[in-house]
N, C-alpha and C positions, 0 to 999 in steps of 0.2 A: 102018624109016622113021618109025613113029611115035614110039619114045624118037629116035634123031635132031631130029626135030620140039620134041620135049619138051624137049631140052636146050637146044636154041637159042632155044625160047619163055622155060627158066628163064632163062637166060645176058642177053637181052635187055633183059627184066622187071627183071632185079636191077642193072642199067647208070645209069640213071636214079640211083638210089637210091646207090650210091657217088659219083656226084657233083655230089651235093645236099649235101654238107659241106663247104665251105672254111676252110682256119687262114691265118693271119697269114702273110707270107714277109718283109714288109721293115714297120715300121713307123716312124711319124714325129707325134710328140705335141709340140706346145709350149703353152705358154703365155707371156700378154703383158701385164703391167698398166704401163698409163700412167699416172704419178704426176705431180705436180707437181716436184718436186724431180727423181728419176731415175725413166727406163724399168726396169722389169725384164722379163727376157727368159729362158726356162729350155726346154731339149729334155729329150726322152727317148726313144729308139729300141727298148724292151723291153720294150715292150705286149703282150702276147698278148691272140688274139680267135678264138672260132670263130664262125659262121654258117651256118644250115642253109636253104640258098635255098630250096627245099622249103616252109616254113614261115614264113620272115623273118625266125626266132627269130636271135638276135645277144649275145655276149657279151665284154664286154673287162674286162682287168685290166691296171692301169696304176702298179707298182710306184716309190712318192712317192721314196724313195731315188735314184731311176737319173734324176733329174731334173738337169742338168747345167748351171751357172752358169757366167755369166764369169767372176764371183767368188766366190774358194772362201766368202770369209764371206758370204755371200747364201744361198750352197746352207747353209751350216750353221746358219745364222738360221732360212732356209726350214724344213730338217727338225725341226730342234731346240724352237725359238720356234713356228712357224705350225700345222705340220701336225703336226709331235708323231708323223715315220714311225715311230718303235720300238713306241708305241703303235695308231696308224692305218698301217698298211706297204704299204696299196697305196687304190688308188679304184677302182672296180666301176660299168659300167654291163649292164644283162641287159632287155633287151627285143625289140621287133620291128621290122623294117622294112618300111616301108608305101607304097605310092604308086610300086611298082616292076616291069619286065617282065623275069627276067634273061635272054630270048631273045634283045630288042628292042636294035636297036644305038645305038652313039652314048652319051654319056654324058646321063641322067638324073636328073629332081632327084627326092629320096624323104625321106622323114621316119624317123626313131627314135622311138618311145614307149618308155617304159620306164624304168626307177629308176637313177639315178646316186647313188651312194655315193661320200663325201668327208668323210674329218675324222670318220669313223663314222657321218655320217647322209644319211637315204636320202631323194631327191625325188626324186615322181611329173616326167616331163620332156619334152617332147620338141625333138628335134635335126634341125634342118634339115643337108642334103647333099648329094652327089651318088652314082650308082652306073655304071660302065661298066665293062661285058664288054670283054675283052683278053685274044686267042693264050692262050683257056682259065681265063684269069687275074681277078680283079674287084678296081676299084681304087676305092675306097672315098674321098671328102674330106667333111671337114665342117668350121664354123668354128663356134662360139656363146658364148655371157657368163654367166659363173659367178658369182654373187654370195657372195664369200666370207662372208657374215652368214647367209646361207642355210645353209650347212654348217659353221657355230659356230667360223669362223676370226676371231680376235678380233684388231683390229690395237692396239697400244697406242696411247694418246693422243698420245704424244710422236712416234710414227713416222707420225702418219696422214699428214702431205706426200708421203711417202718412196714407201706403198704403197698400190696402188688400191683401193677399194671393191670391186671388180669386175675379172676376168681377163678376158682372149679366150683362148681355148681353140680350138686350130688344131689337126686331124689326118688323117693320110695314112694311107691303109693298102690294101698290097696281098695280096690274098688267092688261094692254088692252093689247088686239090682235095683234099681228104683221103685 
């Protein structure tokens, strides 16, 4: 009776703890700068992120390449010209999540702190969003404004109508149990 006991106390105990890790299952990244001259508009659905509710710790990687244009010379401008992906091939953000209950129902607003990586450099940051539990599942939004002069994206003088100072950065992301 007492290993009985003891296995169900281990079995129990260790329940928690597998899932307290969630990965990315669908993801959804754009960005938006409004220019004078043209909007531009770019997706990418190939983000990887884990999170460990447990602790809040959070980490994404958001490969610049799988960034997807209306126009193919946009995306090649983009890589080629802006971000320079062969050099820089992905953006990195690694920090916490703060201001959140994952038991508590309903969706959530919670904050990100933590270092966002672009164009190879790193800012302290933090990101406003939301968090809600779903059938196991945690579905993650957030929106915020990226100052491309902030992570050494230089725009040429001749094209400043063309692209913004500044992106909106819009993303989705649903996350299952590991």
């Amino acid at each position: 009776m007492k290993k009985t006991l003891l296995i169900v106390g281990i079995v129990i105990a260790g329940v928690p703890s597998i899932a307290q890790k969630f990965v990315t299952e669908k993801t959804y990244v754009r960005f938006f700068s409004d220019a004078a001259i043209e909007d531009i508009t770019a997706e990418n659905r190939k983000t990887s992120s884990i999170f460990n509710s447990s602790t809040g710790e959070i980490v994404f990687s958001v490969p610049i390449r799988d960034f997807q244009f209306a126009k193919s010379l946009m995306q090649e401008h983009f890589n080629e010209k802006y971000m320079e992906s062969e050099k820089f091939p992905k953006a990195t953000f690694q920090g916490k999540i703060e201001n959140y209950e994952l038991e508590a129902g309903g969706v959530q607003e919670a904050t990100a702190l933590g270092k966002l990586t672009i164009h190879g450099v790193t800012k302290e940051v933090e990101i406003p969003g939301t968090i809600e539990k779903k059938n196991n599942k945690l579905l993650m939004k957030t929106k915020f404004i990226v100052k491309l002069e902030d992570y050494g994206i230089e725009i040429p003088q001749l094209l400043w109508q063309n692209i913004a100072e500044q992106v909106e950065v819009t993303g989705e992301f649903t996350f299952k149990p590991q």
